[in-house]
C-alpha positions as MATLAB code, in Angstrom:
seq = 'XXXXXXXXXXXXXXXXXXXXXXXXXXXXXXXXXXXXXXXXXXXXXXXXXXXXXXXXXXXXXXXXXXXXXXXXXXXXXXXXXXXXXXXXXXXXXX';
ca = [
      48.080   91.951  -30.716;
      45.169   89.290  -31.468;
      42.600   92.284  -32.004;
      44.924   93.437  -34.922;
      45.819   89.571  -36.282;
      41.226   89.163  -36.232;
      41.525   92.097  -38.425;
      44.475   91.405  -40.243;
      42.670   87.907  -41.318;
      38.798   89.479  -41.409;
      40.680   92.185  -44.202;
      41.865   88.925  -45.852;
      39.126   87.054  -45.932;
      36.971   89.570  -47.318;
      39.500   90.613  -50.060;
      38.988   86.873  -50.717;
      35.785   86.621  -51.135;
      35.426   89.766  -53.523;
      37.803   88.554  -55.624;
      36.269   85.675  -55.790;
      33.136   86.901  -56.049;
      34.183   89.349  -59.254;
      36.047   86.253  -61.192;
      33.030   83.629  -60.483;
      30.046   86.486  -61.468;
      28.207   86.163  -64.559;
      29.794   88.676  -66.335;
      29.995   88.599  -70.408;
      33.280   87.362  -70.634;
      36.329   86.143  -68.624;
      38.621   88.431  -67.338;
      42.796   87.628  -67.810;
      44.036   85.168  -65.655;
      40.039   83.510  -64.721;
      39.120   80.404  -65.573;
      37.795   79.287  -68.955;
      36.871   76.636  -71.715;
      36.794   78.143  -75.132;
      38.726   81.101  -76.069;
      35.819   82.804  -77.092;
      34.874   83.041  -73.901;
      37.804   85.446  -72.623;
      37.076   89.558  -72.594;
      39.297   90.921  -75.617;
      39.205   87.769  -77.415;
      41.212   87.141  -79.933;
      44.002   89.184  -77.900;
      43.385   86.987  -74.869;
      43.242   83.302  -75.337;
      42.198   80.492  -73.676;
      44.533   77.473  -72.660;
      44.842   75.362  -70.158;
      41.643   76.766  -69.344;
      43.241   80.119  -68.379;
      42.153   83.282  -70.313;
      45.891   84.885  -70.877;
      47.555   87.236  -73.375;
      50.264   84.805  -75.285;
      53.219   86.833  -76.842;
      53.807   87.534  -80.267;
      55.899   84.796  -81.498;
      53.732   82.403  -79.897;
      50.814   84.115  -81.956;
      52.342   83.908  -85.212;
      53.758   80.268  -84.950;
      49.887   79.238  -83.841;
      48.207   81.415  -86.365;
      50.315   79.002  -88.663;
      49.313   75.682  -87.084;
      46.232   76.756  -87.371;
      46.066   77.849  -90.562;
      47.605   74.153  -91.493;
      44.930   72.352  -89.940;
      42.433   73.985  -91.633;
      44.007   72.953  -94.761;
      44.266   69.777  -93.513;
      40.425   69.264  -92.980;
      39.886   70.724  -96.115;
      42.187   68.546  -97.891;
      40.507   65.789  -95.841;
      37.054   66.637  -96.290;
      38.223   66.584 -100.542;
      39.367   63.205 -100.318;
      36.515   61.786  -98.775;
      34.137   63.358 -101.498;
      36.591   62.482 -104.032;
      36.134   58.643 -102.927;
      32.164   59.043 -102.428;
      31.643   60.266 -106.202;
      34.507   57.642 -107.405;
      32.390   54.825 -105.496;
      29.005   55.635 -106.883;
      30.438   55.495 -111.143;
      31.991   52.018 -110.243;
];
């Protein structure tokens, strides 16, 4: 019984360790489910996303709805980024 539980937990460990070795290579990108920082660095980016520093596929609705939050921060920079120029050239005519 012990002969098959060392081989049992030698199969295991190495199935460990390859997986492990495949997710922590230095591969172009980051497969699903591995770990990441920036979305860009996930394989199939902009399909697969990064958060919570997790590469993962979100679902549809979730896309849309932060396509749109998106999109509205960008607007908001911009807008941002207008008002502060607006008040540099108003400062310099005074």
């Amino acid at each position: 019984m012990s002969h098959v539980c060392h081989n049992v937990v030698g199969l295991l460990k190495f199935s460990l360790l390859a997986l492990l070795l495949i997710n922590s290579s230095n591969a172009a990108c980051v497969p699903l489910f591995g770990a990441c920082v920036q979305s860009l660095e996930c394989c199939n980016h902009p399909d697969i996303i990064c958060r919570a520093n997790v590469c993962f596929k979100p679902i549809a609705a979730v896309r849309g709805v932060e396509n749109r939050i998106t999109e509205y921060l960008e607007y908001q920079v911009r807008l941002s980024n207008l008002r502060e120029s607006m008040k540099a050239n108003t400062s310099r005519f005074k």
